[in-house]
C-alpha positions in Angstrom: 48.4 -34.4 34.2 48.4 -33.7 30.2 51.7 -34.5 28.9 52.3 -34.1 25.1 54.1 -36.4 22.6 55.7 -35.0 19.5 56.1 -37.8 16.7 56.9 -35.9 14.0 54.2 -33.1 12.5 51.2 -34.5 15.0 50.8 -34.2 18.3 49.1 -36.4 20.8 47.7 -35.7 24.2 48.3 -38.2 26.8 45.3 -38.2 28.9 44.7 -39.8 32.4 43.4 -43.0 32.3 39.9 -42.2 34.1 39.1 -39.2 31.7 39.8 -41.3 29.0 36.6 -43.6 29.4 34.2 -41.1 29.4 36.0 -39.7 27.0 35.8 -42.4 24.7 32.1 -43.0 25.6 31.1 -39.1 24.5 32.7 -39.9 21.5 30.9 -43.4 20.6 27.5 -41.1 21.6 28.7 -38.3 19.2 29.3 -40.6 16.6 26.5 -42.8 16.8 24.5 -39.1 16.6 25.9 -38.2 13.4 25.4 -41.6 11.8 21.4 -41.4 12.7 21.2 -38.1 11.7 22.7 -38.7 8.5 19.9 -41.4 8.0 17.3 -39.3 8.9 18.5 -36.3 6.5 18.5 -39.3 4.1 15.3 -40.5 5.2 13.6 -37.0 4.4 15.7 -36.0 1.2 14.3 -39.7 0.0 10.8 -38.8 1.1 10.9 -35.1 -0.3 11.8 -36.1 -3.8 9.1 -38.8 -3.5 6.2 -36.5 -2.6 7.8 -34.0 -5.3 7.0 -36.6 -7.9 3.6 -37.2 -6.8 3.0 -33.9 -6.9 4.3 -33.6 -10.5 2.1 -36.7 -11.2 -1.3 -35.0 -10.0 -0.6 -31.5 -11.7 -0.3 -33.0 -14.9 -3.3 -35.1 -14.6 -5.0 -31.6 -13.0 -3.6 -29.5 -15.9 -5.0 -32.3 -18.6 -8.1 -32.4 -17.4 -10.9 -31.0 -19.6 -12.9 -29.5 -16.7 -9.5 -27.5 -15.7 -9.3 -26.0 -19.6 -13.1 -25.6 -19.8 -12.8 -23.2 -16.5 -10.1 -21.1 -17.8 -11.7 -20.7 -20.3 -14.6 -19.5 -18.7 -13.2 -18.0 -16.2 -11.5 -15.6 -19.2 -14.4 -15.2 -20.9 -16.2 -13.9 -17.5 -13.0 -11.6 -16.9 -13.8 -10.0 -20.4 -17.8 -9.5 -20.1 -17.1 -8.0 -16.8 -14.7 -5.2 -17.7 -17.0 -4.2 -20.8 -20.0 -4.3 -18.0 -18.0 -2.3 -15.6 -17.2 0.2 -18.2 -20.4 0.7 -19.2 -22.0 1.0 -15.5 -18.9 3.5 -14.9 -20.1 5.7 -18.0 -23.7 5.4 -16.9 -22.7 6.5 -13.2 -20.4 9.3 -14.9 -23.4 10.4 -17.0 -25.7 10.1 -13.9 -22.9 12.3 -11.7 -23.3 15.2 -14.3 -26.9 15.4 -15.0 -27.3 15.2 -10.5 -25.0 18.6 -10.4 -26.4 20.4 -13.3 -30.0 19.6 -11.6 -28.9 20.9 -8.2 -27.1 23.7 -9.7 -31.0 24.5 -11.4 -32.9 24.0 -8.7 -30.6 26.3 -6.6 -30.6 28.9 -9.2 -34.8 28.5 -8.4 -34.1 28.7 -4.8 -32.2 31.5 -4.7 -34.3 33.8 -7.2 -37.8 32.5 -5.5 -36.5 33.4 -2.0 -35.1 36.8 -3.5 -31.8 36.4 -2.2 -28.6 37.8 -4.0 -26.5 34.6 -5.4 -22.2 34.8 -4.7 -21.5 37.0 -7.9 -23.9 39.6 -6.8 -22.7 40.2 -2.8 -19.5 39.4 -4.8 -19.8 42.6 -6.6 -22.0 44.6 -4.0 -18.7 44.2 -1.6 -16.2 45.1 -4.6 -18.7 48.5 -4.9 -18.5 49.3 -1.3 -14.7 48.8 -1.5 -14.3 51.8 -4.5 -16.5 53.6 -2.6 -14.7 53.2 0.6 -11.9 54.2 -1.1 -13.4 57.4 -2.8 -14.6 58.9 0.5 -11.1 58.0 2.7 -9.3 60.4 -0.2 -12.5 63.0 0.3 -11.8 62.9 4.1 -8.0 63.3 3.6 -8.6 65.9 1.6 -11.1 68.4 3.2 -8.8 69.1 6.4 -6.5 70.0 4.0 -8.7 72.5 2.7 -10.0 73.8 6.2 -6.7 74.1 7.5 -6.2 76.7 4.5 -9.4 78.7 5.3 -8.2 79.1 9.2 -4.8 80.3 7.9 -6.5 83.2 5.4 -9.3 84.2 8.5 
């Protein structure tokens, strides 16, 4: 079947006669292959650099147009009046944040003293009272069977 020839440093396969055809034929298809896509990488490498330059061409007519300059320009000027608006409408919202609190914090206050209610710092305090006081009559309890326990012992 494959017999191999040595001449020298390269080697060549001796292939049967009926392989050899289609062989040769798969290797006229591969090359013709490569050689068109060679031309169509060629094709789109010529077509890139083309479209490239157009390109090039219209941005520099677009970026020497007056119209272009006039609208970065006021484009700019718009970015600037906006941040000094928007700094001023975020004071006046600030300011308008404050005086909402210290109103509700007032009109509470009313509420609480109209309806006669005690505000936080007063049950605050009532419930730090009743805690000494709690306190105060625990040691009086502890202390009293002490003391009855001493009057048993002397009966």
């Amino acid at each position: 079947m494959a017999e191999t020839a040595k001449n020298g440093a390269r080697s060549a396969i001796k292939v049967p006669e009926f392989l050899r055809e289609q062989l040769d034929q798969a290797q006229a298809r591969l090359v013709h292959l490569e050689e068109s896509a060679q031309r169509t990488l060629k094709d789109l490498v010529q077509k890139s650099r083309a479209s490239r330059k157009d390109l090039e061409i219209m941005l520099a007519k677009v970026s020497k147009d007056d119209r272009v300059t006039e609208l970065k320009g006021r484009l700019e000027k718009l970015q600037r009046t906006g941040a000094v608006r928007a700094e001023a409408l975020r004071d006046r919202a600030e300011n308008f944040r404050t005086e909402a609190l210290e109103r509700i914090i007032e009109v509470q206050g009313k509420a609480v003293s109209f309806l006669g209610v005690a505000t936080r710092e007063q049950v605050e305090e009532l419930h730090r009272e009743l805690d000494r006081l709690a306190k105060r009559f625990e040691k009086s309890e502890k202390a009293r069977p002490a003391k009855r326990a001493g009057k048993k012992a002397e009966a």
